[in-house]
C-alpha positions, 0 to 999 in steps of 0.5 A: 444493553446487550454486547455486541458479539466480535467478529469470528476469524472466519469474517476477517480471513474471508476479507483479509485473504484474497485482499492479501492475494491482491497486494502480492500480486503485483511484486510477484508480476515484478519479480517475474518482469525483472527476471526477464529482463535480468537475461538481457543484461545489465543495463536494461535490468538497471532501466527496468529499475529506475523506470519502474522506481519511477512509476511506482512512486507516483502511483503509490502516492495516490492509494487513497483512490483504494483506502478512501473510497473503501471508507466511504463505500463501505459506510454507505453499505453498512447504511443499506445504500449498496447503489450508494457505495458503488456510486463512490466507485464511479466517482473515484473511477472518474477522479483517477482517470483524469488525475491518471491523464495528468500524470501521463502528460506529465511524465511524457515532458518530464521522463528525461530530466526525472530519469537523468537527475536519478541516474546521473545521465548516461545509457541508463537514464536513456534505457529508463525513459524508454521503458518510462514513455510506454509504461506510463499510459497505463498510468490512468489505469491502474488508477481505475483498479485502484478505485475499483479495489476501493470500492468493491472492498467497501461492499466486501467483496474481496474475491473479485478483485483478487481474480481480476488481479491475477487474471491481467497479471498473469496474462502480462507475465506469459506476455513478457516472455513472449515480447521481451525473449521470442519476438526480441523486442527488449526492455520495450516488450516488458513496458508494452506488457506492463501496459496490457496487464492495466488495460485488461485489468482495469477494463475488468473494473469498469465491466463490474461497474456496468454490471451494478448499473444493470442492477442497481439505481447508479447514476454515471455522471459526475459527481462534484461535492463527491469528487471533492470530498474524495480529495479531501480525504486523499490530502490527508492519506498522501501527506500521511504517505509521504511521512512513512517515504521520508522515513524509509528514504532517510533509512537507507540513505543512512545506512548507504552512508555507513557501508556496503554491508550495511546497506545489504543488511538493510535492505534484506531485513526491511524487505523481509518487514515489506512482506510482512507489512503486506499481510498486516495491510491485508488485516487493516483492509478487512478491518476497514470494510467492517468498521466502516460498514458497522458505523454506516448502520449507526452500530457504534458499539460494534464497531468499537467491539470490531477495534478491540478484537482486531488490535487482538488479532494483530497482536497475537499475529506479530507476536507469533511472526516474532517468535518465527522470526527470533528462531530463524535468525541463524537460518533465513538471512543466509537464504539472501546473502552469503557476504560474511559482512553483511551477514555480520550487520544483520543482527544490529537490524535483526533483533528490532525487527522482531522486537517491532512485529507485536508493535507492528501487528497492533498498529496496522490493525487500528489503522486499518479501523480508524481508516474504515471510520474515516479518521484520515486527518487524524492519521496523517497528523499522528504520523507526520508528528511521529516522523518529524519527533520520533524518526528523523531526529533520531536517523539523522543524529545517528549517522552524525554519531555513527551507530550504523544500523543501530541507529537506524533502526532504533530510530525505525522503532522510535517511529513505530513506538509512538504510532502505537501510543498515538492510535492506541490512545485515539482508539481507546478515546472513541471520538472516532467511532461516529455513525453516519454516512459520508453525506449525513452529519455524523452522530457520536455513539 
């Protein structure tokens, strides 16, 4: 039989880099929301905080609306079934417009106890639920765009996402400028313009739904067995979601508790592996969107070629961002901080840091590949093991013994270190490498 060729650079850069534009898009749009409400002074900025802490929680929580619609979508494509794939669309767009609603009914009886328990009370909790009650009806629309990306990736098509992004961010950031400073309605002028960023950008979703309608045989009524399915899928990505919360919520709190410095040193670097997660993610959803294609056309072979070349683009992609960030440790850290120290904690986090990108470059892709072959239970079961044996035990035992960031962070590499044998291990088994589509019995290669 004949090997199946890998995939060239080009046909993953085409995927991963506008879906790398869309991740950015939204800390960006942040950044700028912050920097506005940053001149109205601190107790606003601190409002913007703790709502925007808040929402992002609750809608982080539910990305499987994009990660398990694009699995499922993109087997469907690769079977020839576009009309199929876009369908998964339909549903999951129904599934997050009623479980945005939830959260928007919710969250208007509960802003006031969750912004005070998180706060302590005082003019803080009362500028965060401000911001808070307003943000939250675009709640059920960013759960549109969620689905939306979810299913416009499982066809492979990542441009368009990417300019629907911009377009409702970049309209949102003038916006915020134009509330918050000329028309003088404060923090509420920047949750008005948060809104308007998700109606729009949702709104150009649901028009790309319409349009595949015109074109394609798609029924727009719900579908029950589907909507089920999707949440099956979604149990296992929000428990997997909540191991990696667990972990990065016990870091810092860890690191909170040894001292000032060291919680400053923390942050920096792990917001530095924040920027990098994204464009490995941006990897693993171009690697999703293939594998899952190649299984759904019953080309198991392929996708097993996919696996391989991915977690060797991944490699050589952290072992490079390592040697970057090994020769930049004198430099960049300085470009956050000028505090002797915590610039004198940086380097107890530092050297893991760039020790974990090979790690880390590998790890992401073979998600990326065991997501696009819906091995989501697998996925979640690995990393709540890794969290409870590698990370906590470790985190926990470290503040006991005081090892500072140390500690910390070799209880991060314990965590990453053991997700790399368990998709490793699972990638080189193959039990994952099932062809089929999501309403066909799947047939191992």
């Amino acid at each position: 039989m004949a090997r199946t060729p890998a995939p060239a650079v080009g046909q993953l850069l085409g995927l991963a880099v506008p879906a790398l534009g869309v991740l950015a898009a939204e800390p960006l749009y942040v950044l700028v929301d912050t920097a506005v409400v940053g001149h109205l002074g601190a107790l606003a900025l601190a409002g913007l905080a703790l709502g925007g802490v808040v929402l992002s929680q609750v809608s982080s929580q539910l990305t499987f609306l994009s990660y398990g619609t694009t699995a499922r979508a993109a087997r469907l494509h690769g079977a020839g079934r576009r009309g199929d794939a876009v369908g998964e669309g339909v549903q999951a767009t129904y599934l997050g417009l009623a479980v945005g609603v939830l959260i928007l009914v919710a969250g208007q009886l509960l802003a006031v106890p969750v912004a005070e328990a998180l706060a302590g009370g005082g003019a803080v909790a009362g500028q965060a639920v401000r911001w808070l009650r307003i943000a939250l009806f675009g709640a059920p629309l960013i759960l549109v765009t969620m689905a939306g990306n979810g299913w416009l990736r499982g066809v492979q098509d990542t441009r368009r996402p990417l300019r629907y992004v911009l377009l409702g961010n970049g309209v949102s950031a003038i916006l915020v400028v134009v509330l918050v400073r000329v028309v003088g309605l404060g923090l509420i002028g920047s949750a008005i313009a948060n809104v308007v960023a998700q109606v729009l950008t949702a709104s150009l979703f649901l028009r790309a739904l319409a349009a595949e309608r015109r074109t394609n045989a798609i029924s727009l009524r719900p579908d029950v067995p589907a909507i089920r399915a999707q949440l099956g899928l979604g149990r296992d990505l929000v428990l997997r979601s909540l191991a990696f919360q667990a972990c990065f919520v016990s870091a810092a709190a860890v690191a909170a508790r040894t001292s000032a410095a060291a919680v400053g040193a923390h942050q920096i670097v792990l917001q530095l592996w924040t920027f990098l997660s994204l464009v490995l993610d941006s990897l693993a959803i171009a690697a999703q969107a293939l594998v899952g294609a190649a299984l759904g056309a019953g080309e198991v072979s392929k996708a097993r070629g996919l696996a391989r070349q991915v977690g060797r683009y991944g490699l050589c992609f952290g072992v490079l961002t390592g040697v970057l960030f090994a020769a930049l440790v004198g430099v960049l850290p300085r470009l956050f901080t000028t505090d002797s120290g915590v610039l004198a904690q940086i380097p107890h986090a530092w050297w893991f840091f760039v020790a974990l990108q090979p790690i880390a470059g590998v790890v992401f892709a073979l998600d990326g590949v065991l997501l696009g072959a819906g091995d989501a239970a697998f996925l979640r079961t690995a990393t709540l093991l890794c969290a409870v044996v590698g990370f906590l035990p470790l985190v926990w035992v470290s503040l006991a013994l005081h090892w500072g960031l140390v500690g910390v962070w070799s209880g991060l590499a314990a965590f990453m270190v053991l997700r790399l044998i368990a998709v490793l291990v699972r990638t080189a088994s193959g039990r994952w490498a099932t062809a089929g589509t999501p309403d066909t019995p799947p047939t191992a290669g």
